[in-house]
N, C-alpha and C positions, 0 to 999 in steps of 0.2 A: 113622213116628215123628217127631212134633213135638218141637225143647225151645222150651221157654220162659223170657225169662232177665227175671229181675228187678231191676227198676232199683235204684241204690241210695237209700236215704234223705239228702236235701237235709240235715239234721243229721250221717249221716257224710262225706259231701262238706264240707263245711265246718267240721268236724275235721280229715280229711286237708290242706284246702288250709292249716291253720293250721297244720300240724305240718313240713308242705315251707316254707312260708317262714319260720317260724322258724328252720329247718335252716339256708337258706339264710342270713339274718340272720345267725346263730353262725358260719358258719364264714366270710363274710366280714369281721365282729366280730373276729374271730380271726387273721384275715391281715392287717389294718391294724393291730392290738395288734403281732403279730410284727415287720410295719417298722418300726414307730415306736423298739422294743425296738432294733433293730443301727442305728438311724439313730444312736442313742446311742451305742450301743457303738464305730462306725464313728469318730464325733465324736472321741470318746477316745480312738480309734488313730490319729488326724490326717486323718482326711478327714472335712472340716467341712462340703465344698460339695457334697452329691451328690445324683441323682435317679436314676430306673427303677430302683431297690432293689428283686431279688429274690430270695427265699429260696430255693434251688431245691431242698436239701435237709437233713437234719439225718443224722448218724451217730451210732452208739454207739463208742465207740474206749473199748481198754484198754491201759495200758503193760505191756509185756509183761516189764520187770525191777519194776517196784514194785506192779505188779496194780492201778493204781488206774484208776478207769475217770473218762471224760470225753464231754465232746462235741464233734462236728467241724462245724461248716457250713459248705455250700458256696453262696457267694454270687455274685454280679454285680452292676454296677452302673456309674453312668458319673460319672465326678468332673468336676466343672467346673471346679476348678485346675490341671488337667492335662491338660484335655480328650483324654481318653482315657477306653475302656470297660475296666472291672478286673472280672477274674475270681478266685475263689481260697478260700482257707479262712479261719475261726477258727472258734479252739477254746476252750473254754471248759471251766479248769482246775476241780480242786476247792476249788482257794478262793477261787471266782466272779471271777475274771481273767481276760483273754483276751489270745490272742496270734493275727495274720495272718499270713498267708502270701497276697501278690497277684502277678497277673502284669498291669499293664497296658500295653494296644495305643493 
């Protein structure tokens, strides 16, 4: 028993490859929108001078006496005023406010 495998068509080959780098395009699109987004928010919580901004995650949080829900991010990053690397939270209330919580070394 022979198989025989058929190549694919040069028009789906070059559907697929525009659909992987589009992908890729969006989701790095996507992750320089997001710094730019807490370089902001950072700004406004007093650290004006920073770099290696990274998002490392997002939570879902709910207060557990008023049920309202929120979000938590945990970030990093290295301030140049202080030269020290900050790790930590904000959260970001319901009525689009944020408050941190950092520990920096």
């Amino acid at each position: 028993m022979s198989y025989e495998t058929r190549k694919l068509p040069k028009k789906t080959i070059v559907i697929i490859s525009i659909i992987i780098a589009l992908g890729i395009f969006i989701f790095i699109w996507l992750e320089v929108l997001k710094n730019q987004k807490f370089n902001e928010v950072l700004a406004d919580l007093g650290h004006k001078d920073i770099k290696n901004l990274k998002v490392v995650n997002r939570i879902n949080v709910e207060d557990t006496i008023t049920k309202e829900k929120s979000y938590v991010y945990k970030l990093t990053f290295f301030d140049n005023t202080l030269n020290k690397t900050c790790i930590g939270f904000v959260s970001k209330q319901k009525d689009k406010t944020y408050t941190k919580d950092f520990d920096c070394k």
